[in-house]
N, C-alpha and C positions, 0 to 999 in steps of 0.2 A: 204330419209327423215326418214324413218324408223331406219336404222340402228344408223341415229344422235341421233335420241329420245333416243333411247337404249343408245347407249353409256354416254347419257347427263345423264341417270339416273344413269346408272353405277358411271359416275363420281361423283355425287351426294351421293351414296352409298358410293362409297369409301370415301370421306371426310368427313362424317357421322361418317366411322368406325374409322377415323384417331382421327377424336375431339373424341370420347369415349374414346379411347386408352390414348388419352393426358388425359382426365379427372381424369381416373381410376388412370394413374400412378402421377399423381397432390395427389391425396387420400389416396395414397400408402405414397409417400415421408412424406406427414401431419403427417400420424398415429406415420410412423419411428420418426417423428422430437418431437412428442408427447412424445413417448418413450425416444428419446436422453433427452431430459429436467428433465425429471422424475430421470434419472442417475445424470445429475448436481444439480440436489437438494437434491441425498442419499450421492453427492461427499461430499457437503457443510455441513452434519451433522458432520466428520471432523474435522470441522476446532472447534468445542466445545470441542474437545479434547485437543487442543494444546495449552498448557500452560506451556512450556520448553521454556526462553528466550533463554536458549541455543541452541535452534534449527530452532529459526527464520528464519536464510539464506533457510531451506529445506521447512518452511513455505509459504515462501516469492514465491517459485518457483511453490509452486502448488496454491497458490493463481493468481498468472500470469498465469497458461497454463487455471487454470477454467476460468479468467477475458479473456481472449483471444476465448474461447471457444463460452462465450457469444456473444462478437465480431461477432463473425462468425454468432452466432443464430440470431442475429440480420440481419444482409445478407441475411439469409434463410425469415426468414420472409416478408422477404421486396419483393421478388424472388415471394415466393408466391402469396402475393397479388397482384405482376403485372400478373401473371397468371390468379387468380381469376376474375382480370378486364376484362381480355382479355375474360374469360367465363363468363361473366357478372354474376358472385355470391359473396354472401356477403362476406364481407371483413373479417378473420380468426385474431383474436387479441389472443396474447399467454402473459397473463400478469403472468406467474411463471417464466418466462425469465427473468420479469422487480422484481419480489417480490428476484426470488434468486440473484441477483444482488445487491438490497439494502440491504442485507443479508452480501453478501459477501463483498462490499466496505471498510465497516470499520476494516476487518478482513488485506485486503489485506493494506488500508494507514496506519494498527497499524503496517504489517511487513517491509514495506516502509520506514518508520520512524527510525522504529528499527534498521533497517538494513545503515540508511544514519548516523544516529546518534553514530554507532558504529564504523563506517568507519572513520568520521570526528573524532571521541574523539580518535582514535590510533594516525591519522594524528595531532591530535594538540598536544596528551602528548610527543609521539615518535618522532614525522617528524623536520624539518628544523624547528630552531627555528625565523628563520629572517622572514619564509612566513607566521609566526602568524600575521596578521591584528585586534586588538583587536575590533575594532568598528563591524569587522564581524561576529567574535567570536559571540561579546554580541547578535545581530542579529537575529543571526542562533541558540542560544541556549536559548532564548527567544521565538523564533519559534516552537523549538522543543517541550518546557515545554506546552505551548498554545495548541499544539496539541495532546498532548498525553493526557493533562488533559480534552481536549473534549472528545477525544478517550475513556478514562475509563468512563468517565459519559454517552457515548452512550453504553457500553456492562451492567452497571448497571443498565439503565433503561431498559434492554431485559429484567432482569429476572423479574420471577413471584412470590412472596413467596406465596402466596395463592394456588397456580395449585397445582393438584395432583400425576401429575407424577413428580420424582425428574428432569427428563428431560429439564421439563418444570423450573424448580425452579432453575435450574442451568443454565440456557438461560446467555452465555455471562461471564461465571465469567473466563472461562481461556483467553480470551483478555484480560481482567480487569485484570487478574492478572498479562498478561506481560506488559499492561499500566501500570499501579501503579509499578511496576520493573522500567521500563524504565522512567516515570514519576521520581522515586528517584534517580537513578543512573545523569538526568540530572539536577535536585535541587542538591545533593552533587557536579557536575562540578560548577553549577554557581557559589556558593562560593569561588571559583578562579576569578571573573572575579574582583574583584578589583587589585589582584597584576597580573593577565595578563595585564588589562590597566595601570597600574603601569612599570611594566617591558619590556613590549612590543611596546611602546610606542616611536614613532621614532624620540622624543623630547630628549631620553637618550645621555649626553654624560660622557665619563669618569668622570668626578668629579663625577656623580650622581652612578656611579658604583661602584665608591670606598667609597660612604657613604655608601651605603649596605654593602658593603662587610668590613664595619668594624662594622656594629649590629649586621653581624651573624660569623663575627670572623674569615671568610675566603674568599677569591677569589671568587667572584662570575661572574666577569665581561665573558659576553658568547663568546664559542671558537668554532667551528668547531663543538666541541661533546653536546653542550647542547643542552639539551632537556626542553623542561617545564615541564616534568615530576619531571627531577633534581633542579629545581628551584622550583618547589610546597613542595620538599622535605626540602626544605633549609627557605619555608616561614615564616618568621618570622610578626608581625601587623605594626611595626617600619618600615619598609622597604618601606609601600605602601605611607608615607607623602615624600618622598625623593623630587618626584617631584612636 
């Protein structure tokens, strides 16, 4: 009976020492995951740098591995607080996780945009001219304008003209600046959108090709190699009543 007590204490002891062990390295992981977050918010100062539309694709990629990143902080936290319940202590809320996040969203859908918007505009001026859909077109580049122009009116209200550090006063102006890029580059596409729904329009048939093609004084009717690049070159205002 003796040696049970004993041993019953030992095991007592032991699993005393095991939850310390669990606790300590619970407080160990918190502090590191304290630290990792502190890192994604000197990552995110960054992104006030970037104001090269031309660099958007390298933008767009480290926007995704920090948004992924957070991803993941999110897991951890979550990991923790089943812990913490399991140690009946209070519940650990990491709100720079959620602050650099709302930081970073409209950094990552400006290069989103950028990046969809520049893909579709090679695909519509370069690509096949038969897979232009014009009612998609208008759509999609309707979509684009709507979003970009929220986009710049969220990096202008970051800034502060008042603050004292220029840091503070230039909060947001290189998004703004590749919005407002990208914002214009998609108001000078819309301007084609009457003679894309004009020419692209699957109501075209020869007779209506050959009225264009004598207001602008040559062949216009589409072969194999046009492009709507070559037809925006050819646009004449006459052209877009034909149909």
């Amino acid at each position: 009976a003796v040696v049970s007590t004993q041993s019953t204490g030992e095991h007592e002891e032991i699993i005393g020492a095991s939850k310390r062990q669990a606790e300590n390295a619970l407080k160990l992981r918190r502090d590191r995951f304290v630290e990792e977050l502190e890192g994604y918010s000197k990552q995110l100062e960054e992104f006030e740098t970037f104001g090269d539309a031309g660099e958007v694709n390298r933008y767009l990629k480290k926007a995704q591995t920090l948004n992924a990143r957070l991803e993941a902080a999110q897991e951890k936290i979550e990991q923790f607080n089943l812990e913490e319940e399991a140690f009946e202590w209070e519940l650990t809320k990491y709100p720079l996780r959620k602050k650099i996040l709302d930081v970073l969203t409209p950094y990552h859908k400006l290069y989103e945009t950028t990046v969809e918007f520049q893909t579709k505009y090679k695909d519509w001026m370069d690509g096949s001219f038969d897979d232009i859909d014009p009612d998609d077109v208008d759509g999609e580049v309707g979509n684009f304008w709507r979003t970009l122009y929220k986009l710049e009116k969220t990096f202008a209200n970051q800034a502060n003209p008042e603050a004292m550090s220029s840091k503070e006063r230039e909060k947001g102006v290189a998004g703004k600046t590749i919005a407002f890029k990208m914002k214009t580059k998609v108001a000078d596409f819309k301007e084609n959108l009457p003679l894309i729904q004009c020419i692209c329009n699957k109501g075209m048939r020869d007779r209506h090709w050959e009225q264009m093609s004598k207001i602008v004084e040559f062949s216009i009717k589409p072969d194999s190699d046009t492009t709507l690049r070559k037809m925006i070159a050819s646009d004449k205002p006459e052209m877009h009543w034909v149909l």
